[in-house]
C-alpha positions in Angstrom: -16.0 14.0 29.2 -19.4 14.3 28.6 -22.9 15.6 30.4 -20.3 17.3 33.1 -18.7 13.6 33.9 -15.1 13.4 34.1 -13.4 10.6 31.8 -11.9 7.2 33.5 -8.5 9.0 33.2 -9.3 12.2 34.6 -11.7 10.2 37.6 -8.7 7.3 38.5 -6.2 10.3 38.7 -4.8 10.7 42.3 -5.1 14.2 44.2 -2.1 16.0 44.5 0.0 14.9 47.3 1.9 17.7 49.8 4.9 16.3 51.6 7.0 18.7 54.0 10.3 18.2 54.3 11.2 19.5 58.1 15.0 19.1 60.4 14.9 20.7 63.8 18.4 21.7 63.2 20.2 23.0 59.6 23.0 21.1 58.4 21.1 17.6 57.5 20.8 17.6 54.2 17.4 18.4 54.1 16.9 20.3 50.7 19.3 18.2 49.1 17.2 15.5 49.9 13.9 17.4 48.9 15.8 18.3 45.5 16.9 14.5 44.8 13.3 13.5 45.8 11.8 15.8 43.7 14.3 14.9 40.7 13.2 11.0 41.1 9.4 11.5 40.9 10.0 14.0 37.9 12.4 11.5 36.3 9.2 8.9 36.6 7.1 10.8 34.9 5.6 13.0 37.9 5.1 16.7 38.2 6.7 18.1 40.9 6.4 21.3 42.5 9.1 22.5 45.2 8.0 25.5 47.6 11.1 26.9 49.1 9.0 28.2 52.9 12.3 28.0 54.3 12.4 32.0 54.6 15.0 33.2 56.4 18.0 30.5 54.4 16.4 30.1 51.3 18.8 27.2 49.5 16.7 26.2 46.1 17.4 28.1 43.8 20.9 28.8 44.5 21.0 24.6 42.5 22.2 25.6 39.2 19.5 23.4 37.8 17.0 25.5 39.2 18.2 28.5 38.6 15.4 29.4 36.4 13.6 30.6 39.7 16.7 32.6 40.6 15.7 36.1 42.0 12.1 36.0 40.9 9.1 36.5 43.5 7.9 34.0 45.2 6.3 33.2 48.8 7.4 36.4 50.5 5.7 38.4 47.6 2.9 35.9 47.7 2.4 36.5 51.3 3.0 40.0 51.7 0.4 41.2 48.4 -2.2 39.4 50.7 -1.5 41.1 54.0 -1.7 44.3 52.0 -5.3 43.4 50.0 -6.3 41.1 51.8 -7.1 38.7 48.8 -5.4 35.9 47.7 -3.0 36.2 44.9 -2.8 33.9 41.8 -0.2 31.9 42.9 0.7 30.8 39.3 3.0 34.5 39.2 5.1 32.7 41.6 6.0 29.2 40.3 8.8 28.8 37.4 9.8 26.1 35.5 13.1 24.1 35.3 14.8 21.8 32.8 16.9 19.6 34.0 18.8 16.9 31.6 18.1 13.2 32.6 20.4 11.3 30.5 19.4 12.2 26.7 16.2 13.4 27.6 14.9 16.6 29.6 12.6 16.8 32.7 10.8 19.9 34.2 10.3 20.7 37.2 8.6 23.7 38.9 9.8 26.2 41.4 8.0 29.0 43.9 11.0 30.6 45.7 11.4 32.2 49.0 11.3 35.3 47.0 13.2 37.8 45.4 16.6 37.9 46.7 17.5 41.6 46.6 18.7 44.0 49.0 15.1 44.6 50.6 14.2 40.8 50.8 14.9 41.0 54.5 13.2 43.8 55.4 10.2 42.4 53.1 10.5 39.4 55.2 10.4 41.0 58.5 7.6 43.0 57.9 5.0 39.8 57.9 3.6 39.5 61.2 2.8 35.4 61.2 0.8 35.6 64.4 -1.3 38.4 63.0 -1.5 37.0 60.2 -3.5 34.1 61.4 -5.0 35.4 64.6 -6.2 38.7 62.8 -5.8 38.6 59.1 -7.6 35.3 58.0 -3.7 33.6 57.3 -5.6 29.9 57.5 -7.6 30.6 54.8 -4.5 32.3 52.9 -2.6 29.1 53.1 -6.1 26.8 52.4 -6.7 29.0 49.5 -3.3 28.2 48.1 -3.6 24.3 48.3 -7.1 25.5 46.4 -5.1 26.6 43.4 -2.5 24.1 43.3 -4.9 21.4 43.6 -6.9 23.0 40.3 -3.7 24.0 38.7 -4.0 23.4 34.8 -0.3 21.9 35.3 -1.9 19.0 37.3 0.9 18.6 39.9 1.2 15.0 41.4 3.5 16.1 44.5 4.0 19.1 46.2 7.3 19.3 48.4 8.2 22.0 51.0 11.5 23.0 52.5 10.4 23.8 55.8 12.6 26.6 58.0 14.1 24.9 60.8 13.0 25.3 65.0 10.0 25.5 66.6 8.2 28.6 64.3 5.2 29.9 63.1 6.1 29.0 59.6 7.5 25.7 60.3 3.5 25.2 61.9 2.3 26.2 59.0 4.2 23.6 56.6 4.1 20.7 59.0 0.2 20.8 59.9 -1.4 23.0 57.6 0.1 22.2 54.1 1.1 18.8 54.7 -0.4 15.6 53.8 2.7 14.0 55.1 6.0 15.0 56.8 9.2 13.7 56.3 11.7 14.5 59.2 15.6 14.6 58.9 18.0 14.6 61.7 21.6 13.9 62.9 21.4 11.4 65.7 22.2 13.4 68.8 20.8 14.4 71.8 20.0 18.2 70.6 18.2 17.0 67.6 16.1 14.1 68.6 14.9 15.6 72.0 13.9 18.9 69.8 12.2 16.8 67.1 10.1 14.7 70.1 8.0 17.9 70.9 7.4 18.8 67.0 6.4 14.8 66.4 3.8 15.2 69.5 2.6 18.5 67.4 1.9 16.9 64.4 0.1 13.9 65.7 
């Protein structure tokens, strides 16, 4: 580009695109899904980025595809450097990279964990306050912040998918209104599952 414009490809280039994947109940295949979504896109040509936010059962990288972002830090760390500074980390310390084979050929997709899975990650966990966190310690602009980076990322993501926790939580707010650009709900047809998800469609919209 030239005199500060961008060119026609950087200009016609769609924003990045955040799509939460959320079940009121475990057991539905959600991440599954999420992981054979985000394997698609990447297999079309798209980068993908998969944030695991489901905190208390992290599930993606125990894939053996993605085991590249086995045991490494990711949102707990992210989220517990900035209760302690109060500044935003550079989230790029938190996403990995994963090859995966596609036929003869090799796609990549990127990874930021729940965290690092040792034997403190639960007390780590338990020691962010989500409500203070918003209501005292600036947590919405935390989380706006980190759409920020991703958005400028020199990696140029197309999609951003999140495994959301399950229930009615702070952190399932969080990835269903805040990060979201769009939701994508799973459920087992029951009684229990539709009559939960009712109250958190109502919230979204």
């Amino acid at each position: 580009s030239q005199g500060g414009l961008a060119s026609p490809a950087e200009s016609e280039k769609p924003p990045m695109y955040n799509i939460t994947f959320y079940s009121y109940k475990g057991g539905v295949g959600r991440t599954m899904a999420m992981v054979n979504v985000a394997y698609d896109l990447a297999a079309r040509g798209r980068r993908v980025l998969m944030i695991d936010f489901d905190l208390e059962a992290p599930g993606l990288s125990t894939f053996p595809e993605l085991a590249a972002a086995d045991c490494k830090p990711g949102m707990v760390e992210y989220v517990s450097e900035y209760v302690a500074s109060l500044q935003a980390p550079e989230v790029d310390r938190f996403i990995f990279e994963c090859k995966l084979r596609h036929g003869d050929a090799q796609i990549t997709l990127w990874v930021m964990p729940a965290g690092r899975r040792d034997v403190s990650y639960t007390e780590r966990l338990s020691l962010i306050d989500w409500k203070q966190l918003y209501e005292v310690k600036s947590g919405y602009l935390l989380f706006e912040d980190l759409k920020n980076q991703l958005a400028n990322d020199p990696r140029h993501f197309d999609y951003v998918l999140i495994d959301s926790r399950t229930g009615h939580t702070d952190v399932g707010g969080i990835c269903t209104r805040q990060l979201a650009d769009s939701v994508v709900l799973m459920y087992f047809p029951n009684k229990q599952n539709i009559v939960g998800l009712k109250n958190i469609v109502e919230e979204i919209r």
